[in-house]
PDB file of the backbone (N, CA, C, O) and the ligand in Angstrom, with CONECT records:
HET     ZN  A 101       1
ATOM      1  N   UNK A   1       0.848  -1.179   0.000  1.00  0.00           N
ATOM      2  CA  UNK A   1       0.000   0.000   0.000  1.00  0.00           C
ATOM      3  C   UNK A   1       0.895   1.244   0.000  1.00  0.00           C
ATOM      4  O   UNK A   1       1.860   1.229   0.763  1.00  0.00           O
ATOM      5  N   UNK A   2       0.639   2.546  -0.930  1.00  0.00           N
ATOM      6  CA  UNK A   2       1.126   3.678  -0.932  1.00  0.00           C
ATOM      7  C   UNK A   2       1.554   4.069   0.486  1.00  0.00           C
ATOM      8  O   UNK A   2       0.747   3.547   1.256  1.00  0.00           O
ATOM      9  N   UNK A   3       2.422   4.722   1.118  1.00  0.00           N
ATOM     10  CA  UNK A   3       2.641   4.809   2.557  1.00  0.00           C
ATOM     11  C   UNK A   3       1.580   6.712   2.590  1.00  0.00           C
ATOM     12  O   UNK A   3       1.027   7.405   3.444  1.00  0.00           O
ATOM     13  N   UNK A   4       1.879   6.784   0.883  1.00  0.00           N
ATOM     14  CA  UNK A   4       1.273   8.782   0.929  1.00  0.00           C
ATOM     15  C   UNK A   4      -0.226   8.521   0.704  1.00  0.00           C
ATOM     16  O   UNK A   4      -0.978   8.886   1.608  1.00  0.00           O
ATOM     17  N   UNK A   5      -0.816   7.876  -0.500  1.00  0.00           N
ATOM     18  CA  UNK A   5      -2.374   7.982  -0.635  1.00  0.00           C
ATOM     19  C   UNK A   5      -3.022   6.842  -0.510  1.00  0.00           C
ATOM     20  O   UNK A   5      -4.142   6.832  -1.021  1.00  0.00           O
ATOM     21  N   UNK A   6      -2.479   5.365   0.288  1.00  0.00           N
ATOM     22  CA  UNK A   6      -3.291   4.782   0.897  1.00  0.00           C
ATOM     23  C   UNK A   6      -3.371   3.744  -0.437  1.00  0.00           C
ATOM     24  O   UNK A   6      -3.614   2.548  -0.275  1.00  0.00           O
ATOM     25  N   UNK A   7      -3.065   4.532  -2.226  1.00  0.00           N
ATOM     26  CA  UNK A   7      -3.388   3.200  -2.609  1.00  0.00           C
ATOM     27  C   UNK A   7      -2.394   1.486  -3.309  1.00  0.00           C
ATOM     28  O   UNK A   7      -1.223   1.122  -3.419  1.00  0.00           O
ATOM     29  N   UNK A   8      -3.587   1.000  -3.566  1.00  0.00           N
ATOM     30  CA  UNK A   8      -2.888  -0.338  -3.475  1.00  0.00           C
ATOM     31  C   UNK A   8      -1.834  -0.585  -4.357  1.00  0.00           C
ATOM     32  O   UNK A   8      -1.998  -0.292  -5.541  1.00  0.00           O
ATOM     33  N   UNK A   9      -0.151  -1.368  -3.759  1.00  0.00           N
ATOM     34  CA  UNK A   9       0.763  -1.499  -4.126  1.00  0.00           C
ATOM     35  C   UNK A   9       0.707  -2.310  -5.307  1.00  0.00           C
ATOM     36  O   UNK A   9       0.198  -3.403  -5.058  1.00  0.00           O
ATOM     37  N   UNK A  10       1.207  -2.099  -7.054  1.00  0.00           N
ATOM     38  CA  UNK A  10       1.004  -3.006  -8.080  1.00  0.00           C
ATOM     39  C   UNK A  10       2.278  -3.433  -8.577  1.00  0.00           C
ATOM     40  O   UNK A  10       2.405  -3.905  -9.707  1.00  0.00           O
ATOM     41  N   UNK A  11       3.649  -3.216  -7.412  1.00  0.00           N
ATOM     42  CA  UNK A  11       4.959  -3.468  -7.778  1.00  0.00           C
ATOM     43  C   UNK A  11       5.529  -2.883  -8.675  1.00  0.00           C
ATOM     44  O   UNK A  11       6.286  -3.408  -9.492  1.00  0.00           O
ATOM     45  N   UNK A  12       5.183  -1.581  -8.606  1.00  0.00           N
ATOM     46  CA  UNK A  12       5.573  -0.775  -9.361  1.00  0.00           C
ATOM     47  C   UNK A  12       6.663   0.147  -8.941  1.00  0.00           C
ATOM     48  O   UNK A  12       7.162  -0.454  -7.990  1.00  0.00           O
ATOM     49  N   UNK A  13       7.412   1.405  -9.116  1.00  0.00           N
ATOM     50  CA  UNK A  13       8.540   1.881  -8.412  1.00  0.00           C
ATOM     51  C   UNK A  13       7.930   3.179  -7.889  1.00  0.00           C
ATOM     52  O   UNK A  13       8.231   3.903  -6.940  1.00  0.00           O
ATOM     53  N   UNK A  14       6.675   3.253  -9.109  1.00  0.00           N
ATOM     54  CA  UNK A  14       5.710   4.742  -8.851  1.00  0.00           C
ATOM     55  C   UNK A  14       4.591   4.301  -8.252  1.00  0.00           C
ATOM     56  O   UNK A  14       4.003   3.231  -8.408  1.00  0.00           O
ATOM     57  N   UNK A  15       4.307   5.356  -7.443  1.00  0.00           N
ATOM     58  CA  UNK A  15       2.538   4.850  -7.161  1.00  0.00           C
ATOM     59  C   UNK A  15       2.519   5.213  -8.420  1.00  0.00           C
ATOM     60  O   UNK A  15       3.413   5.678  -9.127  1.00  0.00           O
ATOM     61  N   UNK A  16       0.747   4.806  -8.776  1.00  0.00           N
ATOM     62  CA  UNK A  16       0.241   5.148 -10.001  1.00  0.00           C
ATOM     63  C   UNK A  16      -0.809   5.892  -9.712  1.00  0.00           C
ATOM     64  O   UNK A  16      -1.479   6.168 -10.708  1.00  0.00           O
ATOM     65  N   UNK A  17      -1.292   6.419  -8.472  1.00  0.00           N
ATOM     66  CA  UNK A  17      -2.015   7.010  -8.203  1.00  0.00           C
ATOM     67  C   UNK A  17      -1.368   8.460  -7.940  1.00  0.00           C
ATOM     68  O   UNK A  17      -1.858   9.484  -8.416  1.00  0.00           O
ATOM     69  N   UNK A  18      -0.305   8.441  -7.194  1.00  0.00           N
ATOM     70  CA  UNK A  18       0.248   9.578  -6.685  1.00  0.00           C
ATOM     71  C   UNK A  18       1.427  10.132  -7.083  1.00  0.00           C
ATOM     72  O   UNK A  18       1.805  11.298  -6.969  1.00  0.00           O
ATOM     73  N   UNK A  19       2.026   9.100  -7.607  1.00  0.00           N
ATOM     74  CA  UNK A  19       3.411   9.144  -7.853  1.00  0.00           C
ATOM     75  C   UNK A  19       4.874   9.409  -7.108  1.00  0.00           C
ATOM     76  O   UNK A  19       5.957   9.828  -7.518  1.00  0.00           O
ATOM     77  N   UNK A  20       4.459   9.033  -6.021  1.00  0.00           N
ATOM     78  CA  UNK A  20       5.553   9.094  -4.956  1.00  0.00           C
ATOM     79  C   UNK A  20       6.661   7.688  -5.180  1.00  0.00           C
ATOM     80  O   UNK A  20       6.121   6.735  -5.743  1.00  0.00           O
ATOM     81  N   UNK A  21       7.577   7.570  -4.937  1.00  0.00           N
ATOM     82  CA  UNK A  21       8.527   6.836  -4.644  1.00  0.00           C
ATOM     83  C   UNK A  21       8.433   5.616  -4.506  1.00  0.00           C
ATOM     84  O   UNK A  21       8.708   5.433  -5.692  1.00  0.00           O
ATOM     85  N   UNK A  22       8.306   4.697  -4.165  1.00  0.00           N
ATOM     86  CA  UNK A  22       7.918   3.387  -3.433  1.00  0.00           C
ATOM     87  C   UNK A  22       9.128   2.112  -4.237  1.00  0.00           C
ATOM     88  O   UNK A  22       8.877   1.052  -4.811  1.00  0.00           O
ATOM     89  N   UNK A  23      10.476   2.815  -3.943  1.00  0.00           N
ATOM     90  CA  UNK A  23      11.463   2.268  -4.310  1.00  0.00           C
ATOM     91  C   UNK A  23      12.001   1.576  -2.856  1.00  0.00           C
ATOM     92  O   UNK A  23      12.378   0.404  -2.839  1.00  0.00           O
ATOM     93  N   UNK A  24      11.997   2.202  -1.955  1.00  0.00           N
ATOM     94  CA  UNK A  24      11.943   1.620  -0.792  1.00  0.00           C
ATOM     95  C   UNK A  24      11.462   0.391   0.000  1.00  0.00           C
ATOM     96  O   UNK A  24      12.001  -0.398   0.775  1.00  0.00           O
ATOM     97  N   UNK A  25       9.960   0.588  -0.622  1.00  0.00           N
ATOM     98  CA  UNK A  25       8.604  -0.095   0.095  1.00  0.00           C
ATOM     99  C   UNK A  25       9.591  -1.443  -0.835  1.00  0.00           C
ATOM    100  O   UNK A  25      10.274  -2.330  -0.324  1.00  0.00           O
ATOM    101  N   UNK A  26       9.361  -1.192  -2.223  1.00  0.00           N
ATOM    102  CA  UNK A  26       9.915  -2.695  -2.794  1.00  0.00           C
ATOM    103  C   UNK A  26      10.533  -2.925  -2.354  1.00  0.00           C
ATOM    104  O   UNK A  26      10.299  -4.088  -2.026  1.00  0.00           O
ATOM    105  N   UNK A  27      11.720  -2.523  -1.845  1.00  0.00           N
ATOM    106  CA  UNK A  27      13.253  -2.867  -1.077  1.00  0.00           C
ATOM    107  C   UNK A  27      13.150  -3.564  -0.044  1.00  0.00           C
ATOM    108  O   UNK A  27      13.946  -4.473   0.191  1.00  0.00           O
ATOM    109  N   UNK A  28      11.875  -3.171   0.965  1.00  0.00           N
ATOM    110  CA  UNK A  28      11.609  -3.877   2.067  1.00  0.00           C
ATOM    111  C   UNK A  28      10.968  -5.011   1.954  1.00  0.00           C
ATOM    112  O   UNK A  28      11.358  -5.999   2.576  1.00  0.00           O
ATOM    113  N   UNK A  29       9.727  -5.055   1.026  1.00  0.00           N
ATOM    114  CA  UNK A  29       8.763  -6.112   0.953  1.00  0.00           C
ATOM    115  C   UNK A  29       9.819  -7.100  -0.140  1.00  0.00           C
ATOM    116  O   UNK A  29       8.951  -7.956  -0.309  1.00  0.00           O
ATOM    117  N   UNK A  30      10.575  -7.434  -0.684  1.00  0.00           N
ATOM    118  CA  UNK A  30      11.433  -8.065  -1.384  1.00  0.00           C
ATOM    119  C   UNK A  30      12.619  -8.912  -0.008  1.00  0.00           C
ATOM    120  O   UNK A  30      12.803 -10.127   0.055  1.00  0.00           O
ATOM    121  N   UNK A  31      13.088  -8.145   0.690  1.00  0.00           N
ATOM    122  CA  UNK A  31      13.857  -8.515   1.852  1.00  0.00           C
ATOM    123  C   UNK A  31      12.638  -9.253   3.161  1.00  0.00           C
ATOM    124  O   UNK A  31      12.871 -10.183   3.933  1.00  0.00           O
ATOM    125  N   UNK A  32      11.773  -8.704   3.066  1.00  0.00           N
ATOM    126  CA  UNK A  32      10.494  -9.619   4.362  1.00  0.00           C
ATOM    127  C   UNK A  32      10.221 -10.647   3.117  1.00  0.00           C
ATOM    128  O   UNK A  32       9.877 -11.618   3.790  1.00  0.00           O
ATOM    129  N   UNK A  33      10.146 -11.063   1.862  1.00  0.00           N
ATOM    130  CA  UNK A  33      10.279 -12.067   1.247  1.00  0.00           C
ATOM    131  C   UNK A  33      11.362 -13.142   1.139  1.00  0.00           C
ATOM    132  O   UNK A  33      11.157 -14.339   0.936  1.00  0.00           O
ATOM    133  N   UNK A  34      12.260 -12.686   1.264  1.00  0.00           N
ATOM    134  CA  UNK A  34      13.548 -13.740   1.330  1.00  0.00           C
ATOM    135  C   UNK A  34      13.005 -14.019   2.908  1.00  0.00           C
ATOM    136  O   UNK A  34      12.329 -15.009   3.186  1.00  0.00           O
ATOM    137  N   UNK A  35      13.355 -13.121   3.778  1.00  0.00           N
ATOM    138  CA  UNK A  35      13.337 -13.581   5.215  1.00  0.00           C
ATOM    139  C   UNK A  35      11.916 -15.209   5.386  1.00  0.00           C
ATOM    140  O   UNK A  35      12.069 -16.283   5.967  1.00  0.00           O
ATOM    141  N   UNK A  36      10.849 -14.748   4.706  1.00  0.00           N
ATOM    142  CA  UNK A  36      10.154 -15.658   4.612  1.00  0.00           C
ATOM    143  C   UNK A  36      10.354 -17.137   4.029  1.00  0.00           C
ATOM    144  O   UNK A  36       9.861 -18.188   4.436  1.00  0.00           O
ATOM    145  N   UNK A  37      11.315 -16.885   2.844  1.00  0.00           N
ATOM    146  CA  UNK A  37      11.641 -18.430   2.218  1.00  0.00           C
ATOM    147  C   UNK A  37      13.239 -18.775   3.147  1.00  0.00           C
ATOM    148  O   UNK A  37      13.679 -19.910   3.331  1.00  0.00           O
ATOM    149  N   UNK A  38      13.767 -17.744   3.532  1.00  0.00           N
ATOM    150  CA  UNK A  38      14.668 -18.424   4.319  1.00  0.00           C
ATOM    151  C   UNK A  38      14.338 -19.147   5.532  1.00  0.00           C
ATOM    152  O   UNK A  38      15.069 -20.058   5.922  1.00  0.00           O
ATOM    153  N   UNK A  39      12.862 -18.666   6.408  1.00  0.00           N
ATOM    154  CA  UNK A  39      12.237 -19.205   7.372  1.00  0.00           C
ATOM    155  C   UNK A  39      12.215 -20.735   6.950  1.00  0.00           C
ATOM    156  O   UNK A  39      12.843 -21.659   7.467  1.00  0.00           O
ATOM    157  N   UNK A  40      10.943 -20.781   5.408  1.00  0.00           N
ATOM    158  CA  UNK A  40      10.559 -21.689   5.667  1.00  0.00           C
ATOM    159  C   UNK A  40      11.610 -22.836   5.501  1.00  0.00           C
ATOM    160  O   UNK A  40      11.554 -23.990   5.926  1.00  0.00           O
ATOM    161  N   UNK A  41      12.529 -22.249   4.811  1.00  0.00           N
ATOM    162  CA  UNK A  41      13.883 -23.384   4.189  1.00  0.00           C
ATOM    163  C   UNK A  41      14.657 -23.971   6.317  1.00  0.00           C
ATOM    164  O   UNK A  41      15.031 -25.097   6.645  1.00  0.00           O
ATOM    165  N   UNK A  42      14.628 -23.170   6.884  1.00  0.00           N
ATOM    166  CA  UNK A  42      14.550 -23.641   8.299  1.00  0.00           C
ATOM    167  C   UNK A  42      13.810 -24.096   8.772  1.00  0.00           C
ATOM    168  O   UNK A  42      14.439 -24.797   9.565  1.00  0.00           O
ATOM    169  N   UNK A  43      12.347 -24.368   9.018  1.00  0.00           N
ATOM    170  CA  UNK A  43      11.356 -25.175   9.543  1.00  0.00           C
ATOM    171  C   UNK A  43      11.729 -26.702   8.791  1.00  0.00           C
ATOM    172  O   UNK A  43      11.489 -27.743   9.402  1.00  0.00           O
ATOM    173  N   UNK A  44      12.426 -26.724   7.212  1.00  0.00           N
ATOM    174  CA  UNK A  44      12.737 -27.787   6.566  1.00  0.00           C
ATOM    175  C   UNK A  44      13.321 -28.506   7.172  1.00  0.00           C
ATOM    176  O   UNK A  44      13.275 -29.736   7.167  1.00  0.00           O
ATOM    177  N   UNK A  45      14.272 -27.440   8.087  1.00  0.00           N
ATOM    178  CA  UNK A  45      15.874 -27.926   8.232  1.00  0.00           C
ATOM    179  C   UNK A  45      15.581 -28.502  10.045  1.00  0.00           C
ATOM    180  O   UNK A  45      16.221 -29.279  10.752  1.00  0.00           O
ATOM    181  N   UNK A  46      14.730 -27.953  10.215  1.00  0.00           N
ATOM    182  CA  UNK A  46      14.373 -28.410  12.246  1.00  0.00           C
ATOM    183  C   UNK A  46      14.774 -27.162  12.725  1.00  0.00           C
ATOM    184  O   UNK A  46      15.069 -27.265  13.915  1.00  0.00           O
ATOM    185  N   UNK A  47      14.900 -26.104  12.328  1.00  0.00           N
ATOM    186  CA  UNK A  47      15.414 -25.229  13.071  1.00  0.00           C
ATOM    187  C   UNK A  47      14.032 -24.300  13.464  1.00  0.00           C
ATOM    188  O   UNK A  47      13.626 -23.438  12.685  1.00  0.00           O
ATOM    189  N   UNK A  48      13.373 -24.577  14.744  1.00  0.00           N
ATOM    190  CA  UNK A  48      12.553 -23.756  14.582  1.00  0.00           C
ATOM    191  C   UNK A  48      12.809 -22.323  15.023  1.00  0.00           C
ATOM    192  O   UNK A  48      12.256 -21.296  14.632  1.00  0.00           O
ATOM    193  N   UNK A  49      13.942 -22.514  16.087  1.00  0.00           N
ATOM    194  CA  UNK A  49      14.320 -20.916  16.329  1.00  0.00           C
ATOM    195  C   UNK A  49      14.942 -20.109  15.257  1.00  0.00           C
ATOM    196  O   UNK A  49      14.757 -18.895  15.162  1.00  0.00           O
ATOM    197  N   UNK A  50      15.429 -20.563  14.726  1.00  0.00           N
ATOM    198  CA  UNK A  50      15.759 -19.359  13.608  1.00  0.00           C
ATOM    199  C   UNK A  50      14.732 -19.185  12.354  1.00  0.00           C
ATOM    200  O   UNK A  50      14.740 -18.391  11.414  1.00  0.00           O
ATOM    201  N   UNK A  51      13.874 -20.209  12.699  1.00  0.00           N
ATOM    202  CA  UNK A  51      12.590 -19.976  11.337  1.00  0.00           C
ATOM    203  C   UNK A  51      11.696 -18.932  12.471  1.00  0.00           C
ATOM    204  O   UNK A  51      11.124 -18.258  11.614  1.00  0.00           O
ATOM    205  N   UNK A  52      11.328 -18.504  13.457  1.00  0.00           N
ATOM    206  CA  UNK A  52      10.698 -18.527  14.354  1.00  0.00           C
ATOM    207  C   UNK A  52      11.143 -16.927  14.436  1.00  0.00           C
ATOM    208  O   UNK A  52      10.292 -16.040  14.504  1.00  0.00           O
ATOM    209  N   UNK A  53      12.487 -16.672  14.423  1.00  0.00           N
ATOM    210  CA  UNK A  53      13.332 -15.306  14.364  1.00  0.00           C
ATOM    211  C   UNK A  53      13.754 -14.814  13.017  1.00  0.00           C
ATOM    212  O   UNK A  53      14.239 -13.686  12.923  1.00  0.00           O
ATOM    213  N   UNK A  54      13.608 -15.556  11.996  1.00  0.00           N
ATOM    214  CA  UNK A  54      12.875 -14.770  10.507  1.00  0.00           C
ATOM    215  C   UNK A  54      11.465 -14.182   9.903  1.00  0.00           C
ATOM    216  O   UNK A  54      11.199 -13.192   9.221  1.00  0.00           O
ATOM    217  N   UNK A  55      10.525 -15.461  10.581  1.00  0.00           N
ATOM    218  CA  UNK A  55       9.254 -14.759  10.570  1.00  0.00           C
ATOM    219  C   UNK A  55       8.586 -13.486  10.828  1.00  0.00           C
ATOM    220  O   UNK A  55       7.784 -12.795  10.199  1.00  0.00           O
ATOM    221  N   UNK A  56       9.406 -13.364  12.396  1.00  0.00           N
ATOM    222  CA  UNK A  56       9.426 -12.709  12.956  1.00  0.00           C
ATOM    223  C   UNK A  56       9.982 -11.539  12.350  1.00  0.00           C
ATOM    224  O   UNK A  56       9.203 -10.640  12.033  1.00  0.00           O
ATOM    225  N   UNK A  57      10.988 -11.434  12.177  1.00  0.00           N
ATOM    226  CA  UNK A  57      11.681 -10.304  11.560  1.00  0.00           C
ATOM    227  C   UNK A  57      11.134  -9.718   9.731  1.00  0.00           C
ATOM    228  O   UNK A  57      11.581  -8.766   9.092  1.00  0.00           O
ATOM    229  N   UNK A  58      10.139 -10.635   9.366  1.00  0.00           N
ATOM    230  CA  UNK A  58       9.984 -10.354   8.024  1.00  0.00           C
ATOM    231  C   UNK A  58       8.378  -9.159   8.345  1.00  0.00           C
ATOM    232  O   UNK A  58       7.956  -8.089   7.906  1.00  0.00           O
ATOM    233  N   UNK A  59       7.921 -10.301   9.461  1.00  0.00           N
ATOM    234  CA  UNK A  59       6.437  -9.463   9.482  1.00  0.00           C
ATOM    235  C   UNK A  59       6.745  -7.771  10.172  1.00  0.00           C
ATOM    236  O   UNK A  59       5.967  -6.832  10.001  1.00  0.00           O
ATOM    237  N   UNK A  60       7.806  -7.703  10.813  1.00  0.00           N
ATOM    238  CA  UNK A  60       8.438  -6.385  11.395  1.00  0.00           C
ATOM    239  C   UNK A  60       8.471  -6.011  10.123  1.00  0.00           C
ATOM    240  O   UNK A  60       7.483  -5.333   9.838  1.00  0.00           O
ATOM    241  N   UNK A  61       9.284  -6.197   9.153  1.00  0.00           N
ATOM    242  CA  UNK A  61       9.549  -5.175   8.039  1.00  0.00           C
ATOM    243  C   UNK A  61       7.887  -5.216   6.537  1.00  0.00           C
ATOM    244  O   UNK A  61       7.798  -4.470   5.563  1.00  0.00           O
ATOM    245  N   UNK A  62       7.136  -6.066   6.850  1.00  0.00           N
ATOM    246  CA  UNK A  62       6.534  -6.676   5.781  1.00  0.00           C
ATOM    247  C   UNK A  62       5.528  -6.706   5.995  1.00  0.00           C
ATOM    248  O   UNK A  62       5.063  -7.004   4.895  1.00  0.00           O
ATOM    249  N   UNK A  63       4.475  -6.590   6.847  1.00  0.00           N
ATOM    250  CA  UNK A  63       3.426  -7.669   7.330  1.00  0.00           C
ATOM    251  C   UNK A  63       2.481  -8.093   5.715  1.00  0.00           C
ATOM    252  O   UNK A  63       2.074  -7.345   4.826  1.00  0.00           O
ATOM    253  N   UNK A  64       2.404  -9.436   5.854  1.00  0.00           N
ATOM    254  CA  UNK A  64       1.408 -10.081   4.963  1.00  0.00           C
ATOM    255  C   UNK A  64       0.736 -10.909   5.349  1.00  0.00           C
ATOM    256  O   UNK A  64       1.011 -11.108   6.532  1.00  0.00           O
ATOM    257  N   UNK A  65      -0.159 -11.644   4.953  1.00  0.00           N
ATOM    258  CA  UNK A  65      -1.186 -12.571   5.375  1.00  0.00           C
ATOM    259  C   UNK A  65      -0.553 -14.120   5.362  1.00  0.00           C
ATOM    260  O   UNK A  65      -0.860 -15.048   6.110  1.00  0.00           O
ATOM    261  N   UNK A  66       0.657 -14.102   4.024  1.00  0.00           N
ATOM    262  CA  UNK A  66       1.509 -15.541   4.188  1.00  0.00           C
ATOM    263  C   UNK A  66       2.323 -15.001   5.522  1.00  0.00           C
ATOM    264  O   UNK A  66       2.170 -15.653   6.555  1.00  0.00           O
ATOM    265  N   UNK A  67       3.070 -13.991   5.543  1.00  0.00           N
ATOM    266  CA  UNK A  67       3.974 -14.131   6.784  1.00  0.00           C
ATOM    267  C   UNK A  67       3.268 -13.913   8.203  1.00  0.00           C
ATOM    268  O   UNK A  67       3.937 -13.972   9.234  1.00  0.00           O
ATOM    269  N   UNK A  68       2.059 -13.690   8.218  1.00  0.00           N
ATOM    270  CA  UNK A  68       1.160 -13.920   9.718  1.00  0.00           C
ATOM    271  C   UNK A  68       1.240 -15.488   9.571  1.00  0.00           C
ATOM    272  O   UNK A  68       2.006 -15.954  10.415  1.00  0.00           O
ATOM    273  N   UNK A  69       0.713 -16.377   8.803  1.00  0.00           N
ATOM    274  CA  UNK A  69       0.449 -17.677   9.077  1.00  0.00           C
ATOM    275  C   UNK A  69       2.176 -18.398   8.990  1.00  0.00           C
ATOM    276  O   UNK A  69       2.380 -19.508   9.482  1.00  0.00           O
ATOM    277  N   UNK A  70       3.036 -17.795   8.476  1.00  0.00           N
ATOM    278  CA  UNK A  70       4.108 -18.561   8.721  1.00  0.00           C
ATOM    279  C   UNK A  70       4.943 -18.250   9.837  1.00  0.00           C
ATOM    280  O   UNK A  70       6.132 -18.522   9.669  1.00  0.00           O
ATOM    281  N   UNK A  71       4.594 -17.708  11.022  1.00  0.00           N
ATOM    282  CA  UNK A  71       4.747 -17.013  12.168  1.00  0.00           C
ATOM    283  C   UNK A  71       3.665 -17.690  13.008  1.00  0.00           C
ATOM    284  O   UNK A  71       4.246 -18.002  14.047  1.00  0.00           O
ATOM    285  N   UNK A  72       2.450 -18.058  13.086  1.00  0.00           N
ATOM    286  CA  UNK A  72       1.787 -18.825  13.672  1.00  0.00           C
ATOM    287  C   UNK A  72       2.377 -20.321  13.611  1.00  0.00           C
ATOM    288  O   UNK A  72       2.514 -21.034  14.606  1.00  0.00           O
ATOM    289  N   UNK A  73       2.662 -20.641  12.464  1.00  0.00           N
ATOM    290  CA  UNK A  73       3.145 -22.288  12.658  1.00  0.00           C
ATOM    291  C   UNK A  73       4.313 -21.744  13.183  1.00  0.00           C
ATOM    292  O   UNK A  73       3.837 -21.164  14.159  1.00  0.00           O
ATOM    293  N   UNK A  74       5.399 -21.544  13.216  1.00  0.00           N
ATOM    294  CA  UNK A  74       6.835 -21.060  14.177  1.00  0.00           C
ATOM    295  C   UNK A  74       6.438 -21.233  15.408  1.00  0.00           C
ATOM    296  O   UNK A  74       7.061 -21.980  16.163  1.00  0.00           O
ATOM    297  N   UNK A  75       5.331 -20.560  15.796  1.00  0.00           N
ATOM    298  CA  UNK A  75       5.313 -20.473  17.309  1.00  0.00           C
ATOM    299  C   UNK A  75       4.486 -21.569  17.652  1.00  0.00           C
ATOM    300  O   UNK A  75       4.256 -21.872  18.823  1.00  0.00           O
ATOM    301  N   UNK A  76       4.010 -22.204  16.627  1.00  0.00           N
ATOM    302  CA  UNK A  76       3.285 -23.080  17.515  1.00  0.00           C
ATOM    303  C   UNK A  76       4.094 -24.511  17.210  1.00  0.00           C
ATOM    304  O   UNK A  76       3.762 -25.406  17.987  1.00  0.00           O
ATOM    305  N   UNK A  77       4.824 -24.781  16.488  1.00  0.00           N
ATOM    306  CA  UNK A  77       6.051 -25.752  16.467  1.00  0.00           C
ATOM    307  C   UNK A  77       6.847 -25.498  17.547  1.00  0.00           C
ATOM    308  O   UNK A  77       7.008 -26.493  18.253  1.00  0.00           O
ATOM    309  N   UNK A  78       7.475 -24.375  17.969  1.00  0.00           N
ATOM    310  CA  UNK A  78       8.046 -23.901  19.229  1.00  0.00           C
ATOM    311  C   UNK A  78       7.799 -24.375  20.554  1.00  0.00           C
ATOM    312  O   UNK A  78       8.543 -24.971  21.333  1.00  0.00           O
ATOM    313  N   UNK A  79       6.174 -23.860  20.704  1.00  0.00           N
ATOM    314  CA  UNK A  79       5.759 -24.354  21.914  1.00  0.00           C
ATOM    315  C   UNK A  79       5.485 -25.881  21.828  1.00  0.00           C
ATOM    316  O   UNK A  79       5.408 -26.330  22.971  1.00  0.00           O
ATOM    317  N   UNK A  80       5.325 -26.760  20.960  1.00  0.00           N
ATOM    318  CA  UNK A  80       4.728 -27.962  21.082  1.00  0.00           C
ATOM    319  C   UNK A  80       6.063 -28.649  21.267  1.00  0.00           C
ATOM    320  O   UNK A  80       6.016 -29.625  22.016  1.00  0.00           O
ATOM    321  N   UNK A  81       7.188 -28.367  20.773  1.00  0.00           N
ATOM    322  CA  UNK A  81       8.688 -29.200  21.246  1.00  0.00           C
ATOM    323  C   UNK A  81       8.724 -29.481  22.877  1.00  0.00           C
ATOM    324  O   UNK A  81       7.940 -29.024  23.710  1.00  0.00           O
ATOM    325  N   UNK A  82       9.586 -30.154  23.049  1.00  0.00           N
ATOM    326  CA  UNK A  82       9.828 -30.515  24.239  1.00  0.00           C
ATOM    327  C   UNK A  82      10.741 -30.106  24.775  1.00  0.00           C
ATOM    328  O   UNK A  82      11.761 -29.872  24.127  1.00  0.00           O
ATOM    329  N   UNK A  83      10.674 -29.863  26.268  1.00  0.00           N
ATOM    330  CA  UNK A  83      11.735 -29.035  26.656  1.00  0.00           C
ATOM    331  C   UNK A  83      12.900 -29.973  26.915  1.00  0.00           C
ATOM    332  O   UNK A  83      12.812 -31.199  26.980  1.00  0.00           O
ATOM    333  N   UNK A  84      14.277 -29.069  27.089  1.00  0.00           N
ATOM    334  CA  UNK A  84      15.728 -29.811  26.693  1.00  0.00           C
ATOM    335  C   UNK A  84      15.903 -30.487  28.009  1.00  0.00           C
ATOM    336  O   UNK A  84      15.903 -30.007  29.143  1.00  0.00           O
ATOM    337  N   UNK A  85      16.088 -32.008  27.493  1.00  0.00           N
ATOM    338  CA  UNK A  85      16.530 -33.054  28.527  1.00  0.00           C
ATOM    339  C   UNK A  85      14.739 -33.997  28.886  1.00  0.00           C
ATOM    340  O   UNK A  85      14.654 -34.847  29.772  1.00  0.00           O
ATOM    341  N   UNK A  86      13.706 -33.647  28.129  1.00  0.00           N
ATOM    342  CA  UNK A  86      12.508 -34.019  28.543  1.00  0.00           C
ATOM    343  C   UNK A  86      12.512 -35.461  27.945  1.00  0.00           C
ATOM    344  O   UNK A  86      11.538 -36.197  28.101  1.00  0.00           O
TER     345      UNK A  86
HETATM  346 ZN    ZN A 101       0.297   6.964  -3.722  1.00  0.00          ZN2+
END
């Protein structure tokens, strides 16, 4: 979404509504995208803390509706492990 007139992002570098900048916004939502396939390439791997601390860090820079639900399974793989020595 435009951060100036609210409208919807078409991956473009211009709004097309306003024409402001949104060279940035790509910059970020491109980087909360890797952070996301690097997550899930860790949930692959068993690592849930560092899939758990990408999610995390993607929806900080990104929020989307895939990286809310890939942040719900993180934490809930997290809590369902067993604690160390159990
Ligand atoms: Zn705009």
């Amino acid at each position: 979404m435009c951060p100036v007139c609210r409208a919807r992002f078409r991956g473009a570098r211009e709004c097309s509504r306003c024409g402001a900048d949104l060279t940035i916004i790509m910059t970020l939502a491109a980087a909360a995208w890797r952070m996301r396939k690097a997550a899930r390439q860790a949930l692959i791997e068993g690592d849930t803390d560092r899939a758990r601390t990408l999610a995390s860090q993607s929806e900080a820079i990104c929020r989307t509706p895939a990286g809310r639900s890939l942040c719900t399974v993180c934490f809930s793989l997290r809590s369902a492990q067993p604690e160390p020595g159990c």
